[in-house]
Structures are given as C-alpha cells and as structure tokens.
PDBQT receptor file of N, H, CA, C and O in Angstrom, charges set to zero:
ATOM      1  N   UNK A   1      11.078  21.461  49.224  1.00  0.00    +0.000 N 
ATOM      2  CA  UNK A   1      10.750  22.009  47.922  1.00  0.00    +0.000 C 
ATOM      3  C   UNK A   1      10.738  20.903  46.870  1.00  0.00    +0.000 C 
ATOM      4  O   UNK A   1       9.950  20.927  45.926  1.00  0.00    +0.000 OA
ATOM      5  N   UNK A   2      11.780  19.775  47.090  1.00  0.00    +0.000 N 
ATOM      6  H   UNK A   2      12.421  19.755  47.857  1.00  0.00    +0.000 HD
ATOM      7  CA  UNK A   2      11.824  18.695  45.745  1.00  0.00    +0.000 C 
ATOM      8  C   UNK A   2      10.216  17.856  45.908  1.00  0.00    +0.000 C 
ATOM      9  O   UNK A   2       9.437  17.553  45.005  1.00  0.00    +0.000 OA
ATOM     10  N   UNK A   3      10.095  17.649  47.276  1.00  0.00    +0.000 N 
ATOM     11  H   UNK A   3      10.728  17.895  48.010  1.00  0.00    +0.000 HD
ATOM     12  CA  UNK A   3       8.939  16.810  47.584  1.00  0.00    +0.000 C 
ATOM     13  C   UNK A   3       7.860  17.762  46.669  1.00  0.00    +0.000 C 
ATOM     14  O   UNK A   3       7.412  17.403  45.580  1.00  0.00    +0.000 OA
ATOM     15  N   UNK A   4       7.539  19.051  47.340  1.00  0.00    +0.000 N 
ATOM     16  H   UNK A   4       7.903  19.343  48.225  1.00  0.00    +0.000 HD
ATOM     17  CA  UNK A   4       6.567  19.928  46.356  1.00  0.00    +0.000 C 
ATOM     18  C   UNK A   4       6.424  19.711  44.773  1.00  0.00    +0.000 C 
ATOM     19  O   UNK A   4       5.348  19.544  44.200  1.00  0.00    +0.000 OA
ATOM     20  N   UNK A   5       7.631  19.738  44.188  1.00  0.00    +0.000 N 
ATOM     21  H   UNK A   5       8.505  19.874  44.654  1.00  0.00    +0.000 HD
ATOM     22  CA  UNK A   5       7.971  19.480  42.969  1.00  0.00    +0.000 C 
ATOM     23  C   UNK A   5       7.491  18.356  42.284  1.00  0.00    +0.000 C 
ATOM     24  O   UNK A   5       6.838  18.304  41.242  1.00  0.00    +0.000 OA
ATOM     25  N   UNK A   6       7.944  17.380  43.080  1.00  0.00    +0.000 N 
ATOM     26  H   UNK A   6       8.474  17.422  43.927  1.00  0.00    +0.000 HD
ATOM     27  CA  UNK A   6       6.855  15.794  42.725  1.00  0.00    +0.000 C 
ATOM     28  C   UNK A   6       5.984  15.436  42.910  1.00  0.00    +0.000 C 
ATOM     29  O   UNK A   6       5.600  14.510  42.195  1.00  0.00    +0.000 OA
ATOM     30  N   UNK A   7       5.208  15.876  43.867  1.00  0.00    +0.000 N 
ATOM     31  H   UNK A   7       5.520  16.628  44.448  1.00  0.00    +0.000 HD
ATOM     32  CA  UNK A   7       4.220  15.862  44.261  1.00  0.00    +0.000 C 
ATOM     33  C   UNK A   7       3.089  16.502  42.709  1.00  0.00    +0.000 C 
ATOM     34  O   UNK A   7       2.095  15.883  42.329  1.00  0.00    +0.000 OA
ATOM     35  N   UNK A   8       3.625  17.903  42.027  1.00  0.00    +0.000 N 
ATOM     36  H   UNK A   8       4.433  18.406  42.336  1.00  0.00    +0.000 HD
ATOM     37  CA  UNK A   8       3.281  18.513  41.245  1.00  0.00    +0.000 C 
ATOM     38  C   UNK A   8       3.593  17.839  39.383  1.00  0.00    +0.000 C 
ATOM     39  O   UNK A   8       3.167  18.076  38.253  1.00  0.00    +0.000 OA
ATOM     40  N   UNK A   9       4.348  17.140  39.885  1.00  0.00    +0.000 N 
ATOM     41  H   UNK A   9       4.694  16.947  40.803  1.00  0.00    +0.000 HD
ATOM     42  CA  UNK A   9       4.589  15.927  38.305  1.00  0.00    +0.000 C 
ATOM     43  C   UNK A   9       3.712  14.653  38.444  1.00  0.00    +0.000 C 
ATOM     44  O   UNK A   9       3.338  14.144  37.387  1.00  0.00    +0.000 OA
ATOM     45  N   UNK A  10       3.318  14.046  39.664  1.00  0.00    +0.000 N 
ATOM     46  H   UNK A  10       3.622  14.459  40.523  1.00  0.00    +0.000 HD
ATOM     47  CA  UNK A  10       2.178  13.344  39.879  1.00  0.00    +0.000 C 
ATOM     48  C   UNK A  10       1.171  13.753  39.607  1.00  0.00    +0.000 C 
ATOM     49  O   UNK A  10       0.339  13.227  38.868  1.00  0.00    +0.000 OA
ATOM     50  N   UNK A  11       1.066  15.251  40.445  1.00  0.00    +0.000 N 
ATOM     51  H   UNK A  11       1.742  15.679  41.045  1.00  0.00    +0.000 HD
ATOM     52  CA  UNK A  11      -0.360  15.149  40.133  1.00  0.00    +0.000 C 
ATOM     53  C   UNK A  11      -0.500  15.667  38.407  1.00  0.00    +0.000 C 
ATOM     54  O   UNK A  11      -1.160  14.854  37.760  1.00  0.00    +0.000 OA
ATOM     55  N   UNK A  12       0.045  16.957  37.523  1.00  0.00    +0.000 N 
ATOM     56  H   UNK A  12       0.582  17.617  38.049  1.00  0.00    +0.000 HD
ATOM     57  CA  UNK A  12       0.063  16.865  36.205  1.00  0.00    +0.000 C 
ATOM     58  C   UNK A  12      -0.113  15.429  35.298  1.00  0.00    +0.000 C 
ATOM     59  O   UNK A  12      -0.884  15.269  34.352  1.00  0.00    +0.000 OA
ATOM     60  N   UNK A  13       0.920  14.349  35.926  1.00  0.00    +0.000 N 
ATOM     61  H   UNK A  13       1.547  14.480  36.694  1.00  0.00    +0.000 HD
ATOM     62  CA  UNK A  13       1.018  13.235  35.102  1.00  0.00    +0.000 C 
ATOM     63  C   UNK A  13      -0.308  12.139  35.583  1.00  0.00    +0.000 C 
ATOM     64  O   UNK A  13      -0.320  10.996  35.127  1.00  0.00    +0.000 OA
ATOM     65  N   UNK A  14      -1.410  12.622  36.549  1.00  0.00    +0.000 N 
ATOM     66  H   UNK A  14      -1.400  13.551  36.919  1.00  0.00    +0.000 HD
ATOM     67  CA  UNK A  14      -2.103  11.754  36.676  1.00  0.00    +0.000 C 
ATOM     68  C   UNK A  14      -3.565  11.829  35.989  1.00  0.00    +0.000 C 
ATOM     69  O   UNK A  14      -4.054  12.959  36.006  1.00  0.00    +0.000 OA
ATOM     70  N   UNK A  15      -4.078  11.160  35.592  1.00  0.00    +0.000 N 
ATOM     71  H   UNK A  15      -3.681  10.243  35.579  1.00  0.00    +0.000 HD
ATOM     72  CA  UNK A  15      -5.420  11.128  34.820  1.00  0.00    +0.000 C 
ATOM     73  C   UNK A  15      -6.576  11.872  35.794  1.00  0.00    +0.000 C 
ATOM     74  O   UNK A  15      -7.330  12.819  35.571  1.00  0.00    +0.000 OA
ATOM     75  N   UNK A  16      -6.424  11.232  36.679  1.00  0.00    +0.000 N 
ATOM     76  H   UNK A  16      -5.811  10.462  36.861  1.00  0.00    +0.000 HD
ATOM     77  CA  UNK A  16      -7.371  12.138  38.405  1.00  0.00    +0.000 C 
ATOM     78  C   UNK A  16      -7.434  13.330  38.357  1.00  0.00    +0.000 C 
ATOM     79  O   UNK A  16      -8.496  13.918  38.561  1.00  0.00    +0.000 OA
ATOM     80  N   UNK A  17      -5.775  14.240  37.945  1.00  0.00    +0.000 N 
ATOM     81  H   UNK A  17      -4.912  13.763  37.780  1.00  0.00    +0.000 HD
ATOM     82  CA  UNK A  17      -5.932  15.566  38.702  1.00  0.00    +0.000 C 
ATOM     83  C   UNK A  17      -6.669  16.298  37.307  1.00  0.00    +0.000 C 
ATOM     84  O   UNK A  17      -7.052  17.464  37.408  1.00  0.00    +0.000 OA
ATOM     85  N   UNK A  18      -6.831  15.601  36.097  1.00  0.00    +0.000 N 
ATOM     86  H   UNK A  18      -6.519  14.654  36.015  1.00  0.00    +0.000 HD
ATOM     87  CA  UNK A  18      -7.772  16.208  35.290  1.00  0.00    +0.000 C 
ATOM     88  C   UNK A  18      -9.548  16.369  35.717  1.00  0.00    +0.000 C 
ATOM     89  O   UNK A  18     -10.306  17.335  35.810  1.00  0.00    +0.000 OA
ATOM     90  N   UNK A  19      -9.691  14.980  35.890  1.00  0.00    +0.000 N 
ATOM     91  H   UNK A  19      -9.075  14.196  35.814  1.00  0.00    +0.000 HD
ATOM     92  CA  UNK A  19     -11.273  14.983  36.472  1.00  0.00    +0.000 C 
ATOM     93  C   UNK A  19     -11.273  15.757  37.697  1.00  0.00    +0.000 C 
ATOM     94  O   UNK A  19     -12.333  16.370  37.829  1.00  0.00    +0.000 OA
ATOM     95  N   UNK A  20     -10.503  15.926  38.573  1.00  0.00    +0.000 N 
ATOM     96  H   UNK A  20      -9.642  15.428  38.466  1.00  0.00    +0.000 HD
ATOM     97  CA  UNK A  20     -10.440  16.419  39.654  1.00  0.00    +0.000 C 
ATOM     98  C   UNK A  20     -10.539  18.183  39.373  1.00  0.00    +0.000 C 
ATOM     99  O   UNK A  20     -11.055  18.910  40.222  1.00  0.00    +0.000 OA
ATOM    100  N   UNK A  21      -9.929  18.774  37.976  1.00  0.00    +0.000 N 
ATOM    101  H   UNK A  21      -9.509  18.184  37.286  1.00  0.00    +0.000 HD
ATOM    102  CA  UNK A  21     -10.173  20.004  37.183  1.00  0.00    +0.000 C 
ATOM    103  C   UNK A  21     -11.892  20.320  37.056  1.00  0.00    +0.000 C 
ATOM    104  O   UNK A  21     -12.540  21.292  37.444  1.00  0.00    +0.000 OA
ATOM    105  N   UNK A  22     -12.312  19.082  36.350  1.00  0.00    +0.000 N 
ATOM    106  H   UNK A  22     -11.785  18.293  36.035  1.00  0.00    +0.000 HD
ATOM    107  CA  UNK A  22     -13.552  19.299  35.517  1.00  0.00    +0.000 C 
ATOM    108  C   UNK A  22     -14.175  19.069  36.977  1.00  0.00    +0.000 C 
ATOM    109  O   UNK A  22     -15.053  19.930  37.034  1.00  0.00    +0.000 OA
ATOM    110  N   UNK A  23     -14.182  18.529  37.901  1.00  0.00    +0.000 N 
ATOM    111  H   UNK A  23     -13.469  17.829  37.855  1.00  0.00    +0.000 HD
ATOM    112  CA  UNK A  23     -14.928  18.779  39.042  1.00  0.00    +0.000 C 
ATOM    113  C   UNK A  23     -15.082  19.846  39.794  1.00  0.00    +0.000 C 
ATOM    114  O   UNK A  23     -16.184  19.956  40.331  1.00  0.00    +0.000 OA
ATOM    115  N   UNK A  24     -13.985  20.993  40.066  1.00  0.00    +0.000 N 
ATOM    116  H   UNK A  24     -13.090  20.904  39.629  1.00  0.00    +0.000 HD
ATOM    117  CA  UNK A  24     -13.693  22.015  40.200  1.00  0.00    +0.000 C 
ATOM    118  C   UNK A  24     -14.242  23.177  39.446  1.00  0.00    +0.000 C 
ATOM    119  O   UNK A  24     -14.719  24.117  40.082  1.00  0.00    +0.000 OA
ATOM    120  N   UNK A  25     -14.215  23.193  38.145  1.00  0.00    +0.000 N 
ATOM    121  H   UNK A  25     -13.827  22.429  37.628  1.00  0.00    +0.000 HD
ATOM    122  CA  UNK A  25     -15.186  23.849  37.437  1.00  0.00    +0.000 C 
ATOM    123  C   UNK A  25     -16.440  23.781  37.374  1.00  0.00    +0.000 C 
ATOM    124  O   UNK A  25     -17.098  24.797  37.153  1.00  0.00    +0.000 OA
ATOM    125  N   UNK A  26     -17.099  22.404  37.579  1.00  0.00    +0.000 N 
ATOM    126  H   UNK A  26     -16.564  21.578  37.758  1.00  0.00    +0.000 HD
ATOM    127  CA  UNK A  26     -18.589  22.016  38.010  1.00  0.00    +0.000 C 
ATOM    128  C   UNK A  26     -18.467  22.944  39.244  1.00  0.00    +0.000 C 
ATOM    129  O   UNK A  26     -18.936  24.065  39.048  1.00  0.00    +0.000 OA
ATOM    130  N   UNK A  27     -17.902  22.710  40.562  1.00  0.00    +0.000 N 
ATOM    131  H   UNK A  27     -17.520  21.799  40.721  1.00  0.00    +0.000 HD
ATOM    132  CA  UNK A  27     -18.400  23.124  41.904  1.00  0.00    +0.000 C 
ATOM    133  C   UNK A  27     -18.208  24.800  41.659  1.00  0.00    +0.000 C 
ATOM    134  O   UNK A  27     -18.843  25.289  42.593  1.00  0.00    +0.000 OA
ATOM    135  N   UNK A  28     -17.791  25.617  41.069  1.00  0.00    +0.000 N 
ATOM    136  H   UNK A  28     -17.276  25.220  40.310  1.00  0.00    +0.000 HD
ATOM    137  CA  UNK A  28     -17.521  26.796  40.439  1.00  0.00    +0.000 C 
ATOM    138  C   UNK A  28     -18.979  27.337  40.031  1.00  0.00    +0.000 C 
ATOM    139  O   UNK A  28     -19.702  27.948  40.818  1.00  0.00    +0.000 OA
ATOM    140  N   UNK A  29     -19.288  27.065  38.827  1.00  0.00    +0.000 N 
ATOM    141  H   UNK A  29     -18.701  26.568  38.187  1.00  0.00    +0.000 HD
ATOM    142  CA  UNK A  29     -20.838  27.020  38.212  1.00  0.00    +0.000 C 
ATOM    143  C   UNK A  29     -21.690  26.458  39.116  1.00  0.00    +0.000 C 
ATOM    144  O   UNK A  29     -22.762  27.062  39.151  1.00  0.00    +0.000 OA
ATOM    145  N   UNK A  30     -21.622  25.568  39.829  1.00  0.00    +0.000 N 
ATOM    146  H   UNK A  30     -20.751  25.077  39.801  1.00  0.00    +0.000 HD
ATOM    147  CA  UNK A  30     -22.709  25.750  40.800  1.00  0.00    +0.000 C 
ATOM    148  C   UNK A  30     -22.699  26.520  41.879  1.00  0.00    +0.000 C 
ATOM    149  O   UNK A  30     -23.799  26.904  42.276  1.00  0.00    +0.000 OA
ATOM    150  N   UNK A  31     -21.800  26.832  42.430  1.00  0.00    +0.000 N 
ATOM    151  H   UNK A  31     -20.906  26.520  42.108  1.00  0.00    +0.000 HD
ATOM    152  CA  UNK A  31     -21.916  28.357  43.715  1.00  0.00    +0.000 C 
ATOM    153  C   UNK A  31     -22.104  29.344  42.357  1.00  0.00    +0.000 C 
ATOM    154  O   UNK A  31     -23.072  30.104  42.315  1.00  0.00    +0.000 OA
ATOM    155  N   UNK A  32     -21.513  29.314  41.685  1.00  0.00    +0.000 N 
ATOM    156  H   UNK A  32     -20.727  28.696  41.719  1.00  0.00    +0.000 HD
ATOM    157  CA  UNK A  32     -21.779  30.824  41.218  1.00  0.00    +0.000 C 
ATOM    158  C   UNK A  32     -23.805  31.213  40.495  1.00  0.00    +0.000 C 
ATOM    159  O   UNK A  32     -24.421  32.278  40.456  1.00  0.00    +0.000 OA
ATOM    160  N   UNK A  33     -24.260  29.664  40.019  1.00  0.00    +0.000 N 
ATOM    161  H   UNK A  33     -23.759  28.799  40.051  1.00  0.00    +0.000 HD
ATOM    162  CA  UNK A  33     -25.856  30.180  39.890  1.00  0.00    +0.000 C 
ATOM    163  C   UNK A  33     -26.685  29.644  41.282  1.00  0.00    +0.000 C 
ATOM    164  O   UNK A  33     -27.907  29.787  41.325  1.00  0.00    +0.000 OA
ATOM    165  N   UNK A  34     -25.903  28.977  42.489  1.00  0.00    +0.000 N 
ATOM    166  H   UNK A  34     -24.910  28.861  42.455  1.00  0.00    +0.000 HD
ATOM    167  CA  UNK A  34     -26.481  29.703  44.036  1.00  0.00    +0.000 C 
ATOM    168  C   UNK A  34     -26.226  30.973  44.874  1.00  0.00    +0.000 C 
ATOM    169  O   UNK A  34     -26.866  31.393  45.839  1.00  0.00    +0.000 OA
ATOM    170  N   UNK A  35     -24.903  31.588  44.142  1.00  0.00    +0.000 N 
ATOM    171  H   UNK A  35     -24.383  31.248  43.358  1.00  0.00    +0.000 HD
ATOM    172  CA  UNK A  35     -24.843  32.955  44.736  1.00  0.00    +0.000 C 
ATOM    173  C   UNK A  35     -26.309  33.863  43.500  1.00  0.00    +0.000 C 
ATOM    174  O   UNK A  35     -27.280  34.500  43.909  1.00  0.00    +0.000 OA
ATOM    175  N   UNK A  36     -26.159  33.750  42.912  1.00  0.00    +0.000 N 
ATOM    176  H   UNK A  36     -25.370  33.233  42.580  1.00  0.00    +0.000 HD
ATOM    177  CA  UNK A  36     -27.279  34.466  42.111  1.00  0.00    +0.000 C 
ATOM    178  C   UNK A  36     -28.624  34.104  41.917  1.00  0.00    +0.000 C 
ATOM    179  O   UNK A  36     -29.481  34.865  41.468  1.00  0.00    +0.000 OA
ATOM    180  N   UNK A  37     -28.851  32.632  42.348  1.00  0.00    +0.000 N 
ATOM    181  H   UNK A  37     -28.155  32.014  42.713  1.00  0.00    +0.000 HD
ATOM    182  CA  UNK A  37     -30.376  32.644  42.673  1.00  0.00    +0.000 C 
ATOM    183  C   UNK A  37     -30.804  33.245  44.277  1.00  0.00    +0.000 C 
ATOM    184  O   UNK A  37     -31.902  33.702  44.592  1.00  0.00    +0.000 OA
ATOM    185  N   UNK A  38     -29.674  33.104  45.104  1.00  0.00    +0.000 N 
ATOM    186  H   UNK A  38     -28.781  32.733  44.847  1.00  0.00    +0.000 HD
ATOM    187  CA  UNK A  38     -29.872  33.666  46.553  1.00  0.00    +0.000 C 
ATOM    188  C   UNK A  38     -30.181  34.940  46.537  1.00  0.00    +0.000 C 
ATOM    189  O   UNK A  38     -31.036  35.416  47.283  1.00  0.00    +0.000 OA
ATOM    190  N   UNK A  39     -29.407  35.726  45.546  1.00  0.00    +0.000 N 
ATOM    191  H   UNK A  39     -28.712  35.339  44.939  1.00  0.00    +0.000 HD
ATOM    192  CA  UNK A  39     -29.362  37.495  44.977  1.00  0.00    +0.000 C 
ATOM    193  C   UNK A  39     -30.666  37.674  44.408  1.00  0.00    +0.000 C 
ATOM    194  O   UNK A  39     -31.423  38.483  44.944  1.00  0.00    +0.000 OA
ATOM    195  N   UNK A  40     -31.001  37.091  43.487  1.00  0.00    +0.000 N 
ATOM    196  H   UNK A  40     -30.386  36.433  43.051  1.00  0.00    +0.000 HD
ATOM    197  CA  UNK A  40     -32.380  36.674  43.001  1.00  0.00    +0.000 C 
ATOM    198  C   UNK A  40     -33.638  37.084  43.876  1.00  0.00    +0.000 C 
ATOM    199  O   UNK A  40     -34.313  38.104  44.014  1.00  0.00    +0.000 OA
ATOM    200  N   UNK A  41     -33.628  35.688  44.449  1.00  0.00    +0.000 N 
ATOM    201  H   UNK A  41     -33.079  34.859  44.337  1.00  0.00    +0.000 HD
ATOM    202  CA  UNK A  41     -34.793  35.548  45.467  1.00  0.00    +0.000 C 
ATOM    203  C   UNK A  41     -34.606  36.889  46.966  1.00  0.00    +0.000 C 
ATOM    204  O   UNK A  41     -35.517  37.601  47.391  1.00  0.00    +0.000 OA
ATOM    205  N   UNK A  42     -33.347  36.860  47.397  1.00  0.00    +0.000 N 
ATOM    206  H   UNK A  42     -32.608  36.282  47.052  1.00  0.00    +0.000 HD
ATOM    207  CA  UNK A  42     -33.344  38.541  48.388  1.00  0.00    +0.000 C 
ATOM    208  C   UNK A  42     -33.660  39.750  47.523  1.00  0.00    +0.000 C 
ATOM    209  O   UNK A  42     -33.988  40.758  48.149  1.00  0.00    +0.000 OA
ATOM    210  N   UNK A  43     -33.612  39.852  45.900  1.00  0.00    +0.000 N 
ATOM    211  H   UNK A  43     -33.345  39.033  45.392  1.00  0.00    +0.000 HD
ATOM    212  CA  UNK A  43     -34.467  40.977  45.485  1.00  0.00    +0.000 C 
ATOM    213  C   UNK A  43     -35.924  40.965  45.680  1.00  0.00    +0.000 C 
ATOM    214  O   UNK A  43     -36.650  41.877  46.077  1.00  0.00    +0.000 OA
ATOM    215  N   UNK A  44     -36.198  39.849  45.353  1.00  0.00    +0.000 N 
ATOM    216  H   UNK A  44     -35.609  39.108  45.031  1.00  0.00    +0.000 HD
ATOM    217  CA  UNK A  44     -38.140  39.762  45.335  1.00  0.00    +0.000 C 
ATOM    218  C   UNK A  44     -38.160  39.517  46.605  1.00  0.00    +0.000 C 
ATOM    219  O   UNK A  44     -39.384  39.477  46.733  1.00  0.00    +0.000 OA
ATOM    220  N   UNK A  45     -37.813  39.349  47.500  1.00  0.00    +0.000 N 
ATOM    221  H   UNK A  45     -36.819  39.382  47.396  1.00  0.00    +0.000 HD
ATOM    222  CA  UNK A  45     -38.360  39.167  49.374  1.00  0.00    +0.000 C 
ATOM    223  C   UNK A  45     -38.328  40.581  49.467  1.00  0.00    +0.000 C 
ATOM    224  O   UNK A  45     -39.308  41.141  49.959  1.00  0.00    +0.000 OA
ATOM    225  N   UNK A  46     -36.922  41.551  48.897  1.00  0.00    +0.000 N 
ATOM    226  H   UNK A  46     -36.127  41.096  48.498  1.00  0.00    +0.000 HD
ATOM    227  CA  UNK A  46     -37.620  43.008  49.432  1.00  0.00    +0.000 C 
ATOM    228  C   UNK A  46     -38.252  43.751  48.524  1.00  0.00    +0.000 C 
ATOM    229  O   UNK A  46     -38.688  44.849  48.868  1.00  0.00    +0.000 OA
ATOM    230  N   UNK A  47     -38.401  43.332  47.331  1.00  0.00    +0.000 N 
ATOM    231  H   UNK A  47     -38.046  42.439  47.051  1.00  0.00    +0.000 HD
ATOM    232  CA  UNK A  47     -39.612  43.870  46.632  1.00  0.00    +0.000 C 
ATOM    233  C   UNK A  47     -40.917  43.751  47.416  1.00  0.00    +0.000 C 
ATOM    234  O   UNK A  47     -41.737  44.637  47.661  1.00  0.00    +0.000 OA
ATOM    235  N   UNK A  48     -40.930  42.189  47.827  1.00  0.00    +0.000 N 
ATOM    236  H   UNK A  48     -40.264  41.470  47.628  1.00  0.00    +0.000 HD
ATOM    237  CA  UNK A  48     -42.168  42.149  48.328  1.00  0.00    +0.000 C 
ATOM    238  C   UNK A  48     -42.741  42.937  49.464  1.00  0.00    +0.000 C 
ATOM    239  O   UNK A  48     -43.795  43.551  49.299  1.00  0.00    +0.000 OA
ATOM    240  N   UNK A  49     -42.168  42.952  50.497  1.00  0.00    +0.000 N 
ATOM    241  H   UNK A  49     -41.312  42.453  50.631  1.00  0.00    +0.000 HD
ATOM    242  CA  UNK A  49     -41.781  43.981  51.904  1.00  0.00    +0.000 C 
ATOM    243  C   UNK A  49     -41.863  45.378  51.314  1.00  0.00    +0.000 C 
ATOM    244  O   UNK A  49     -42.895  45.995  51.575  1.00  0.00    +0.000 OA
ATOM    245  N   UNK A  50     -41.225  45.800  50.789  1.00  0.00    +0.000 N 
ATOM    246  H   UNK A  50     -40.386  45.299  50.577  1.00  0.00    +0.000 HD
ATOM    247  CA  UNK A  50     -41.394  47.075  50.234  1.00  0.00    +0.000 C 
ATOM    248  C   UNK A  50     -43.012  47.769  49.919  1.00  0.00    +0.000 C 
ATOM    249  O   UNK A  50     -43.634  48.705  50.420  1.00  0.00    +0.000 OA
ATOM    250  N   UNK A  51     -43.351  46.603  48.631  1.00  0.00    +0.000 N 
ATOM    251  H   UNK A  51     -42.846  45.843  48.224  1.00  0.00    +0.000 HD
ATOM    252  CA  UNK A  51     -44.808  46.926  48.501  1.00  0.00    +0.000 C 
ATOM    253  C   UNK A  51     -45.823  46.699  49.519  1.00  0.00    +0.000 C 
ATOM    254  O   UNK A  51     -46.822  47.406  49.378  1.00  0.00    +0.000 OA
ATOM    255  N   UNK A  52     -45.831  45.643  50.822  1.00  0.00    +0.000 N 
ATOM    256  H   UNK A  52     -45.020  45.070  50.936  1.00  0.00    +0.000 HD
ATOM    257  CA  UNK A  52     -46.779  45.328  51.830  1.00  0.00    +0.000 C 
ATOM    258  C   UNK A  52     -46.517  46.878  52.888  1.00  0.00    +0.000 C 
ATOM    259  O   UNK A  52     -47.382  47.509  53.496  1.00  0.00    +0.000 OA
ATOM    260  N   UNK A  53     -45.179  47.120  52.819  1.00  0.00    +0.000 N 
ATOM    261  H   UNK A  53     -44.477  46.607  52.326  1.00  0.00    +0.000 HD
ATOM    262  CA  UNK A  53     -45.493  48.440  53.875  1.00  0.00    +0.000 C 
ATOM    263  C   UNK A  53     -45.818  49.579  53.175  1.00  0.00    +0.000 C 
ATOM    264  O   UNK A  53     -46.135  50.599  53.787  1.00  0.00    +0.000 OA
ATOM    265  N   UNK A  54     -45.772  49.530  51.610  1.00  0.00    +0.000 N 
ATOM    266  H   UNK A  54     -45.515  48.701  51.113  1.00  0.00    +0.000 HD
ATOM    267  CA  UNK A  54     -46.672  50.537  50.743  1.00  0.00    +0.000 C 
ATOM    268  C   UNK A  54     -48.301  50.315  51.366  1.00  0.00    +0.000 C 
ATOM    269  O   UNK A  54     -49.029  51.304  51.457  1.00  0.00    +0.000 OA
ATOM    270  N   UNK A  55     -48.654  49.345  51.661  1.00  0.00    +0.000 N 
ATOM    271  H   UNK A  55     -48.063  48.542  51.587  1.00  0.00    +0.000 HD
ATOM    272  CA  UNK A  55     -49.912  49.296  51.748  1.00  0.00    +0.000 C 
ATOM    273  C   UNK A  55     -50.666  49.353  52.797  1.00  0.00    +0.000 C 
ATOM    274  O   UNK A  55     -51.894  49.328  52.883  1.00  0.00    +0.000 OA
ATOM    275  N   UNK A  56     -49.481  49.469  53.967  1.00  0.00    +0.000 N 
ATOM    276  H   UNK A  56     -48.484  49.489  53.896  1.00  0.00    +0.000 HD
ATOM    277  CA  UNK A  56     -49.716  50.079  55.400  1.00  0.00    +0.000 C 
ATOM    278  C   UNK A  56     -50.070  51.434  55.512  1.00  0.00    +0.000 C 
ATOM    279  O   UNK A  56     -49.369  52.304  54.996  1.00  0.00    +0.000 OA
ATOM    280  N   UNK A  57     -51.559  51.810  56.424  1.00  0.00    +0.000 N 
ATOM    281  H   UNK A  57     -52.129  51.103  56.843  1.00  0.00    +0.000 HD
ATOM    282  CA  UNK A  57     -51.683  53.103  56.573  1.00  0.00    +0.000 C 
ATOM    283  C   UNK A  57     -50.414  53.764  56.797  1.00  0.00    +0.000 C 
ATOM    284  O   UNK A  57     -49.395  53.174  57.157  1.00  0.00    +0.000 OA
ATOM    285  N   UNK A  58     -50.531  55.341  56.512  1.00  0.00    +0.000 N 
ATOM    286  H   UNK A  58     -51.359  55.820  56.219  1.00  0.00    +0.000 HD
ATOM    287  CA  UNK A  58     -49.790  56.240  56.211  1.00  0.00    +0.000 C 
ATOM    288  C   UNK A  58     -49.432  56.821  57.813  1.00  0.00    +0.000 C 
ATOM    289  O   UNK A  58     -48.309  57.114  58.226  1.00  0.00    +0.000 OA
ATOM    290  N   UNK A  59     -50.856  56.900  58.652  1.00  0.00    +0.000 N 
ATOM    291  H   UNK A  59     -51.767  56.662  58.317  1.00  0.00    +0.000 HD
ATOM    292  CA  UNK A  59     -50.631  57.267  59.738  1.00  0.00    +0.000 C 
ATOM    293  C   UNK A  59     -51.322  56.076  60.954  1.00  0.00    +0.000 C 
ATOM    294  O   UNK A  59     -52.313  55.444  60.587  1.00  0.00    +0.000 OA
ATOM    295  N   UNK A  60     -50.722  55.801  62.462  1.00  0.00    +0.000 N 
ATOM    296  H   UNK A  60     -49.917  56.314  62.760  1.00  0.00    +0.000 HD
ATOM    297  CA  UNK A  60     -51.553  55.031  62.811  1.00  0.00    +0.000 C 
ATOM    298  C   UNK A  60     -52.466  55.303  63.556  1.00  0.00    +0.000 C 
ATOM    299  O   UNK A  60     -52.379  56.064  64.520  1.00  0.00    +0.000 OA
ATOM    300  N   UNK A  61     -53.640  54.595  63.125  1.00  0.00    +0.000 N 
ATOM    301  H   UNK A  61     -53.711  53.977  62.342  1.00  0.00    +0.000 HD
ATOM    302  CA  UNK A  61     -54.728  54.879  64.093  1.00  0.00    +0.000 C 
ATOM    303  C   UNK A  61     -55.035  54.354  65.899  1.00  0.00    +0.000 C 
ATOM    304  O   UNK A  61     -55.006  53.247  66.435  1.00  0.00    +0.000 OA
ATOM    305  N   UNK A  62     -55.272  55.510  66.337  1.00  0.00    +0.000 N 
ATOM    306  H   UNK A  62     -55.295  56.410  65.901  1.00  0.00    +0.000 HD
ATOM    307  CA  UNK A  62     -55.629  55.276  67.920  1.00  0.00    +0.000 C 
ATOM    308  C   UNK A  62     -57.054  54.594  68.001  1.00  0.00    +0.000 C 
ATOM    309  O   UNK A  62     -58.124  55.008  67.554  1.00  0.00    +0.000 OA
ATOM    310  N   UNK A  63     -56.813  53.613  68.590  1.00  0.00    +0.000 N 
ATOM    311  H   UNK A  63     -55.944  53.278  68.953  1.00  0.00    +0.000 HD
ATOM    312  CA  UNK A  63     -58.490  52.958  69.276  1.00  0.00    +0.000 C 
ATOM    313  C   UNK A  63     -59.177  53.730  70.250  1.00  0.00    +0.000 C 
ATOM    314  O   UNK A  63     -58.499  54.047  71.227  1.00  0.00    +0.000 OA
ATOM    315  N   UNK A  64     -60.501  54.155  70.218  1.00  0.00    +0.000 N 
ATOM    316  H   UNK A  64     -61.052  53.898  69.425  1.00  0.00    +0.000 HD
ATOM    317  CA  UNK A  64     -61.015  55.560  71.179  1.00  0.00    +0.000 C 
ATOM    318  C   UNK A  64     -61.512  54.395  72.190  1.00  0.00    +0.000 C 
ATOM    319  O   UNK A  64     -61.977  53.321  71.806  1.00  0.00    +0.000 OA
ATOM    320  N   UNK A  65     -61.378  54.692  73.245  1.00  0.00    +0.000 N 
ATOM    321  H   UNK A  65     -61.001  55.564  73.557  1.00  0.00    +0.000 HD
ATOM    322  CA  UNK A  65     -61.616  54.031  74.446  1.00  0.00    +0.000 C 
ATOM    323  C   UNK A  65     -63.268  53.861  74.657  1.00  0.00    +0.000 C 
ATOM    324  O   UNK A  65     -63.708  53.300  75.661  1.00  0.00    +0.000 OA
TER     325      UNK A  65
C-alpha cells in the first residue's frame, strides 16, 4: 500500500502525468467522434439497403420455360 502511495505522489508531482491527462482526453474525443461517425455512416448503409429493396419487385417473377 506505501509503494501505491508513492508511486501516486510521483506521479501527481510529475510534469508527465499532466500531459499524460491532456493525452487521455485527446484519445477520449477521438473514440468518441469514431464511435459516432461509425453510428453515422451504419445509419446511411441501412438507409441505403432499405430504399434498394424498396425498389425490388413486390412479387417474384417466374421465367416461362
């Protein structure tokens, strides 16, 4: 537990574990606008799908021999 403890006054008292913050918040904002461009783009893939089997006959046709 003391080791934990110092370990935790190093890292507070070190200049690093700040940038090492602001890096953390960067990698944050970036998954969070790739989880939502991924959400994004899987709406319009099944928008798109949606409307192409709108435009599939209704019933299918048999080829007469």
């Amino acid at each position: 537990m003391k080791k934990l403890m110092t370990m935790t006054r190093q890292f507070r008292d070190d200049e690093n574990g700040a940038a090492m913050v602001e890096y953390t918040v960067l990698l944050g904002i970036i998954t969070a606008a790739t989880i939502a461009m991924i959400i994004l783009v899987g709406t319009w893939v099944t928008g798109q799908w949606t409307y192409l089997e709108g435009q599939l006959p209704a019933t299918p046709t048999t080829p007469t021999p």
